[in-house]
Steps between C-alpha positions, in 0.01 A plus 500: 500500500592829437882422436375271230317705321756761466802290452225336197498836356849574522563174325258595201626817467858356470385207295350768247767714511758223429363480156465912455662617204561843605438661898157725504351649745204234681227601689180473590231752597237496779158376387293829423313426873874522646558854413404827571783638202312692197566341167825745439656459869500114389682533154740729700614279707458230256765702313648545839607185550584441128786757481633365849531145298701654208735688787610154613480316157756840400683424908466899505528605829467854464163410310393236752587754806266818312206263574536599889407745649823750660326419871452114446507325817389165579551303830801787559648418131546850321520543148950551498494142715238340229750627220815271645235222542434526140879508385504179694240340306626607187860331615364182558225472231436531136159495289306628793107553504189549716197366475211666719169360565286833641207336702355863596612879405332766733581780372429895721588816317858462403606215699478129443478193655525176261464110728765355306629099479797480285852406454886660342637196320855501351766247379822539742798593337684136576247373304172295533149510448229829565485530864269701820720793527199652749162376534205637699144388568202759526792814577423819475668730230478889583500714243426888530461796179848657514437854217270296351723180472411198708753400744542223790524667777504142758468148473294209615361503911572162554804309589551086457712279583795365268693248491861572590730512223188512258615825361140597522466881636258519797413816491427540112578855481589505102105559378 
């Protein structure tokens, strides 16, 4: 049951964007009973999550990779190996976007955690239709106050399965 609700709101979310005029940043945020995050934490990482969607509208790395922290790791992924995994993406997409739905933020002094379900969508360069680049269900995304900047520092807890040759990522370790 849970398969079809998320592959429902993958469809949605590629339905809507099919008809998108322009790529914006999408989100949600927790209900107010879903988060411990003061009213400014929240529009930080609101704004957060905005500038990481202009980085890939703009497919700047350099902009995209300033959004981790220098010791990322996640699942034994560092930030240099997440950098190639972008250029890869990049290669084989165009028009890429997220869309994260934050189900709870707990925030504790200067570190984060935000229960994310979401999805990377991109057209492939050979052509087609808006496709999953990466999706994740209830993941966790890290994120830690680097001189006063926040910064993921690791990615979601969970693995799942894929199908092989999906070109889903199973770890998720890009948010």
């Amino acid at each position: 049951m849970r398969n079809i609700h998320v592959g429902l709101l993958l469809a949605l979310l590629l339905m809507s964007s099919a008809y998108a005029p322009e790529v914006s940043a999408e989100f949600q945020m927790p209900k107010p009973d879903r988060t411990n995050a003061e009213q400014q934490t929240q529009t930080d990482l609101e704004e957060f999550y905005t500038e990481i969607e202009a980085a890939l509208s703009a497919e700047d790395l350099d902009r995209i990779m300033n959004f981790y922290a220098d010791e990322y790791l996640h699942h034994g992924i560092t930030k240099k190996q997440l950098r190639f995994m972008w250029l890869e993406i990049f290669s084989d997409y165009t028009d890429l976007y997220s869309v994260h739905i934050f189900s709870k933020i707990e925030v504790y002094g200067d570190d984060a955690i935000l229960t994310c379900t979401g999805a990377l969508l991109g057209i492939p360069v050979e052509g087609g239709d808006y496709e999953a680049v990466d999706r994740w269900v209830n993941q966790n995304h890290w994120l830690s106050k680097v001189d006063g900047q926040w910064r993921m520092i690791g990615g979601a807890t969970q693995q799942r399965a894929t199908t092989p040759g999906s070109g889903i990522l199973e770890l998720h370790p890009l948010f």
